[in-house]
N, C-alpha and C positions, 0 to 999 in steps of 0.2 A: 582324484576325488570323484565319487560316484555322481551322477546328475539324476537329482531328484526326479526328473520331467522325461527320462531316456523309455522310451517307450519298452523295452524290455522289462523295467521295474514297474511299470504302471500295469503292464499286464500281470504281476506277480501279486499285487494288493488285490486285497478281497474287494468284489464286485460294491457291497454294499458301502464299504468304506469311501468309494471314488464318488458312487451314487448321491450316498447321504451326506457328506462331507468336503470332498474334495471340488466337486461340482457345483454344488450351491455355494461354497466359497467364492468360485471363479464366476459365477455370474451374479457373486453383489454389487451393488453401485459402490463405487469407490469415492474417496472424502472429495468433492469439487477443489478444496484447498490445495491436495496433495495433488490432484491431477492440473490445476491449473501450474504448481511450481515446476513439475517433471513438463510440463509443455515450458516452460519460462528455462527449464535448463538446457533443453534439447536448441532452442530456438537461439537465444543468446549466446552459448555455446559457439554455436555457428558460426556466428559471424564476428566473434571476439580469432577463435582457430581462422577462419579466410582472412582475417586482416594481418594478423602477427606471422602465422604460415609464411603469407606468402613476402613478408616484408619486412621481420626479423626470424626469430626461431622460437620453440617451447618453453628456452630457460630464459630469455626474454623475458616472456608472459609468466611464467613462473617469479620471475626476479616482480614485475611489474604487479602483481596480486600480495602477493608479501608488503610490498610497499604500501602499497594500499590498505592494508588491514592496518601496518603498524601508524599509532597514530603519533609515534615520537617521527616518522618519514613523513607524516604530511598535516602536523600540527594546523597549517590554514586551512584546513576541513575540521571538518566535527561529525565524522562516522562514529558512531556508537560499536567499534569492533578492536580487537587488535590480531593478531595470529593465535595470541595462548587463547583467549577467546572459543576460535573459529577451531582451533582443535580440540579443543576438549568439547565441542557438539558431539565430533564424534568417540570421542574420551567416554562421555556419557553412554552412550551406547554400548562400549567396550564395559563398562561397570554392572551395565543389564544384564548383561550375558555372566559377568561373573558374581552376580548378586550372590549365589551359593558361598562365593569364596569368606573367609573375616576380612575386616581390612587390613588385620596386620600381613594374613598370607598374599593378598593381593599387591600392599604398598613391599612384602618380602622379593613378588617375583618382578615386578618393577623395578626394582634395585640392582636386581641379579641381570637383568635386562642392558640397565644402565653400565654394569662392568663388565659387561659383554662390548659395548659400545665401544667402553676405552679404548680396547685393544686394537679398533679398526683405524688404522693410520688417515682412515679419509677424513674421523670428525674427529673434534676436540668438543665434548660433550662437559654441558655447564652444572657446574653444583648447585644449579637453583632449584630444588625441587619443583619449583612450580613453571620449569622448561622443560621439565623430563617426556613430556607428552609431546612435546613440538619432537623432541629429540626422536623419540623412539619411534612416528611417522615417520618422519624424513626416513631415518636411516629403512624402516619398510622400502620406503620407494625410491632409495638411490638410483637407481639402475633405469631407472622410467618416469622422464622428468614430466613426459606427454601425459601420464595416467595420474601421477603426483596432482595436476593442474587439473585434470579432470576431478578428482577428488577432490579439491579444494575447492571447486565451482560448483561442486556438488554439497557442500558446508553452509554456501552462502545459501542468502535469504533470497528472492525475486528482484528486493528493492535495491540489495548491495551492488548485485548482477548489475542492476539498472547502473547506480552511482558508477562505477566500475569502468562501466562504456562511455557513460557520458567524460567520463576523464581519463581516459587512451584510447578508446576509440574512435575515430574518424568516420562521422556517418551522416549521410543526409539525413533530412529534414521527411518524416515518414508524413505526418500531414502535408507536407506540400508534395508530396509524390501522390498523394490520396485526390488532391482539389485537382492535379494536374491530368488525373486519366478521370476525373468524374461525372464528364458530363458524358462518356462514351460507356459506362456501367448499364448494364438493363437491368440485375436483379435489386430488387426496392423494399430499404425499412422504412417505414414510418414510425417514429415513435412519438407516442403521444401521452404527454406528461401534463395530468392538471391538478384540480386544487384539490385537497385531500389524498392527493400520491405520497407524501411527504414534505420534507424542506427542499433549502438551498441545497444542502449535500446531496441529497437523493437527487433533485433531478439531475446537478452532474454528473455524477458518479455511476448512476444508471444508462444515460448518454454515454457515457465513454465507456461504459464496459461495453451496449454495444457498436459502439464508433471502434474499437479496438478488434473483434469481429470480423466488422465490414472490410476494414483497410487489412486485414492476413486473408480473405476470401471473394476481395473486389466485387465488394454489394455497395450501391449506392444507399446514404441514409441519409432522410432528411428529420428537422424536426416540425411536430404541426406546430401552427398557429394555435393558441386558443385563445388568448388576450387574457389571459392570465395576468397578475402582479409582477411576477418574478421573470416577464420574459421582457418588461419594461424596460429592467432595471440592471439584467443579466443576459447576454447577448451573444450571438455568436461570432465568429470572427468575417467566418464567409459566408452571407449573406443567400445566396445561391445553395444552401442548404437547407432554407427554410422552405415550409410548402404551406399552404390553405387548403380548404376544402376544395375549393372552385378548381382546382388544380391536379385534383385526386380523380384516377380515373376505374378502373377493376379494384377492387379491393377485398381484403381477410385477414380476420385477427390471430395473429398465432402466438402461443407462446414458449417456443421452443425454435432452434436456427435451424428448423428442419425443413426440406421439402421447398426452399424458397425458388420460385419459379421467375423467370422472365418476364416484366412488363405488369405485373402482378404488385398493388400497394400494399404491403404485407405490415399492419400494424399492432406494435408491441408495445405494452404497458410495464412500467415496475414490478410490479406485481410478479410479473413472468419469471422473473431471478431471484426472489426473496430466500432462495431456500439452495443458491446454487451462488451469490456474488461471493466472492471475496476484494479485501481493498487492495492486494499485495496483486490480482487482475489487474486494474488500473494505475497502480502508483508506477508498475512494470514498466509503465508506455514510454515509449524512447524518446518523448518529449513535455515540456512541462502544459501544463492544461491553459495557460494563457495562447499555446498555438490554436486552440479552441472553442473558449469562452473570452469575452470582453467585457467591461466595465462600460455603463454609458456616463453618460458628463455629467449628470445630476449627483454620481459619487462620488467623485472626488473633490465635489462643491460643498457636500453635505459634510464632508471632513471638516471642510471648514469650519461650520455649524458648532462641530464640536470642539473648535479650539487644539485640535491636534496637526497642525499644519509642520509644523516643527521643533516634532518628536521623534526622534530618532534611535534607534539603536535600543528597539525595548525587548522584552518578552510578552507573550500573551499567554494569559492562563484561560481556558475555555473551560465552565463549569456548565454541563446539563444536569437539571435536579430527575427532567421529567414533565411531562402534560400537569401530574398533580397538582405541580406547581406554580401553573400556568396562571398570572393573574387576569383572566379574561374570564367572561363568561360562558359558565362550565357548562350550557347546552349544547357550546359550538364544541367541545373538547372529545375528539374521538377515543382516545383510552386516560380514562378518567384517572385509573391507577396505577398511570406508567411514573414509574419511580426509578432512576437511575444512579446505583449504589458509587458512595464516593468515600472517602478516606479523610476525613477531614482533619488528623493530625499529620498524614503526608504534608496536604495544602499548605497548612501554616508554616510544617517545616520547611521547606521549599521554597517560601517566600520568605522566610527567615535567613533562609542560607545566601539570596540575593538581596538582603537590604542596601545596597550598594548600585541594585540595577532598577533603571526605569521596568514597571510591570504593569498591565492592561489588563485587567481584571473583565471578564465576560461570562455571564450565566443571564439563565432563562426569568430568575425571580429577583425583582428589585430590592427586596429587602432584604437580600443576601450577599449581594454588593455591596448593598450600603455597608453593611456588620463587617465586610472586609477592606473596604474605603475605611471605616472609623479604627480599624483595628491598627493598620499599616498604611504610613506615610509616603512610601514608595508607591502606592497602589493608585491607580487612576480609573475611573471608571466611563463610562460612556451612558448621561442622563438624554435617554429616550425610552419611548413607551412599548414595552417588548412587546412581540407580535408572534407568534409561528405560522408562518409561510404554507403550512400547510393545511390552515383553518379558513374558512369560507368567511371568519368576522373579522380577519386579518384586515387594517386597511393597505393603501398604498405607502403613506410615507412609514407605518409601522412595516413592509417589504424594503423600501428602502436604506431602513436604519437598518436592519439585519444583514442587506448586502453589505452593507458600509463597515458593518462589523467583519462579515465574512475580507472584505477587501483588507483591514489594519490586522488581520491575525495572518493572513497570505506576507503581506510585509515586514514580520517578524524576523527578531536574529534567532528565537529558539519560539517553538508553540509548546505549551505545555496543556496535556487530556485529562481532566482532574478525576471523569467520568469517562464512561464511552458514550463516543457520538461520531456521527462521520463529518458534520461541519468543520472542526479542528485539523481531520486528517487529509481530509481534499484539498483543503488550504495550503499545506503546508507542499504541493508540487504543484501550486495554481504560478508561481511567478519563478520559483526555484526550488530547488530541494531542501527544504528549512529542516532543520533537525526539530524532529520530534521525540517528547518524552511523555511516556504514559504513566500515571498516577494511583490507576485503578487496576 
């Protein structure tokens, strides 16, 4: 096969074509998404191949990724995947490329594929049409079990990756390897998170993306003080992370990991990532966010409060409507017309289909609770005065109740996203990897 890139052919393309096309191509910014996953595959990769390498073999790791997927092999999980799944991602791709084809000639040369297959004494290829695609990878890559698995790690999502390691792989503790070399770090974040950056989810989320950073480029980060509500009531684990002003010595605000210099307080806001985070950065991290964040005593007192002390084994449905919706006063409400679209015959079906299961109903607007309190008898709600955390007429106990919320949707057997919001999805790897199901 000729290579596009062979310096021989690149000199044979017209000047202008490399100029005006080929060029400008290669020096676009590429999706932050795609390039955070291709770094999550290179990385994890790694150290899935050093552990199995060097301590079983390829079809090992091959046998042990199949298992994984299938969820008849490991029914006491709740992965959202199985093999037929994870191959036909790239099925889909294979159908792009033959879009020109009809489907009848494509499902023809499929077939012809498949009695191809018979005749190799190595498989016994199944009459389910709907295996034919596991079949016809496999047999591609009989012969190269190591690239089969590469391939197959190439399928997965960041988060599966994650799941994947956390269950056959053997790996220390990366925050405690991080608190352990900390205090001998010289280059320095500051991040500094206050009222109007956001909620709950933001400021952790933004903390860990870049706490996640610091610990692959051994930067120390601290978080400032600002006495804020949410730093009352949401805390960190090591203490020794925290800083004050009084404590702060050179400093510069930057907003990009660039340039970070020695002895230098280098602080960075939210703000700095709005246009580069993804959640599939953080959910990645090889450990769950309770190594990080703590609860203080006031929340799990205020459960009390609520009569939820022994409730067990529920679901949480988290609904954000949106600021519009916000019943507070609308001069504190920084986007008046944030509206957050939701599917409202999904919701009912869904919680239809669990009339059987304890459900925890959570959104931003009381009167929308109530109408699914009255509607469904399974439904339970939590009577406090919604607040958003990220408004300056927020009180405290209205920060409180919201942690308290954020804390019963973290303890979940399933969280359900009725909208997008990232409170529901930080939760859901605050204590463990809680399956999550998106709505919207």
């Amino acid at each position: 096969m000729t290579n596009l890139f062979e310096p021989s052919l690149m000199l044979r393309l017209p000047e202008d074509i490399v100029r005006e096309n080929i060029m400008p191509f290669l020096y676009n910014k590429q999706d932050p998404i795609l390039m955070n996953d291709i770094r999550n595959y290179h990385e994890t990769l790694e150290q899935v191949e050093n552990y199995y390498f060097a301590t079983f073999d390829e079809y090992v790791l091959y046998r042990d990724i199949i298992t994984f997927c299938n969820l008849q092999s490991i029914d006491d999980d709740h992965y959202e995947i199985d093999i037929e799944k994870l191959f036909k991602r790239q099925f889909g791709n294979m159908h792009l490329q033959l879009k020109n084809h009809s489907h009848c000639e494509m499902y023809e040369q499929k077939l012809q594929l498949l009695m191809a297959l018979q005749t190799d004494p190595e498989f016994t290829v199944s009459r389910n049409p709907d295996s034919e695609v596991c079949f016809i990878l496999s047999y591609c890559y009989r012969n190269n079990t190591k690239r089969f698995v590469q391939f197959l790690w190439g399928l997965m999502t960041s988060y599966e990756r994650t799941c994947f390691m956390d269950k056959y792989v053997p790996h220390n503790n990366k925050m405690d390897e991080y608190i352990n070399k900390y205090d001998t770090l010289t280059k320095i974040i500051v991040y500094d998170f206050r009222v109007g950056h956001g909620g709950i989810g933001d400021c952790i989320k933004f903390f860990l993306y870049i706490l996640k950073f610091c610990i692959e480029n051994n930067i120390k980060l601290y978080y400032k003080i600002n006495n804020i509500p949410i730093e009352k009531y949401l805390q960190l684990k090591h203490r020794k992370m925290y800083i004050d002003d009084g404590s702060i010595g050179n400093r510069c605000n930057i907003t990009s990991f660039t340039n970070i210099t020695d002895n230098v307080y280098h602080f960075m806001q939210p703000h700095a990532f709005y246009n580069c985070f993804s959640f599939e950065s953080v959910l990645s991290l090889p450990f769950c966010f309770q190594e990080v964040f703590t609860f203080a005593d006031e929340v799990p007192v205020n459960i009390k409060m609520f009569g939820l002390t022994n409730f067990d084994n529920y679901i949480s449905i988290h609904l954000r409507m949106g600021d519009k919706f916000l019943e507070t006063d609308k001069a504190y409400v920084h986007c008046k017309n944030d509206v957050r679209s939701f599917d409202e015959h999904k919701l009912f079906q869904y919680i239809e289909e669990n009339l059987d299961k304890n459900i925890v109903f959570f959104c931003d607007n009381n009167n929308y609770k109530l109408k699914i309190k009255n509607k469904y008898s399974n439904v339970v709600i939590i009577d406090c005065d919604i607040g958003h955390t990220s408004l300056s007429n927020t009180t405290y106990k209205q920060t409180l109740d919201a942690i308290t919320e954020f804390y019963l949707i973290a303890n979940s057997d399933t969280i359900v996203c009725a909208s997008y919001s990232g409170f529901p999805i930080i939760s859901s790897k605050f204590f463990k990897d809680t399956p999550l199901v998106k709505l919207y």
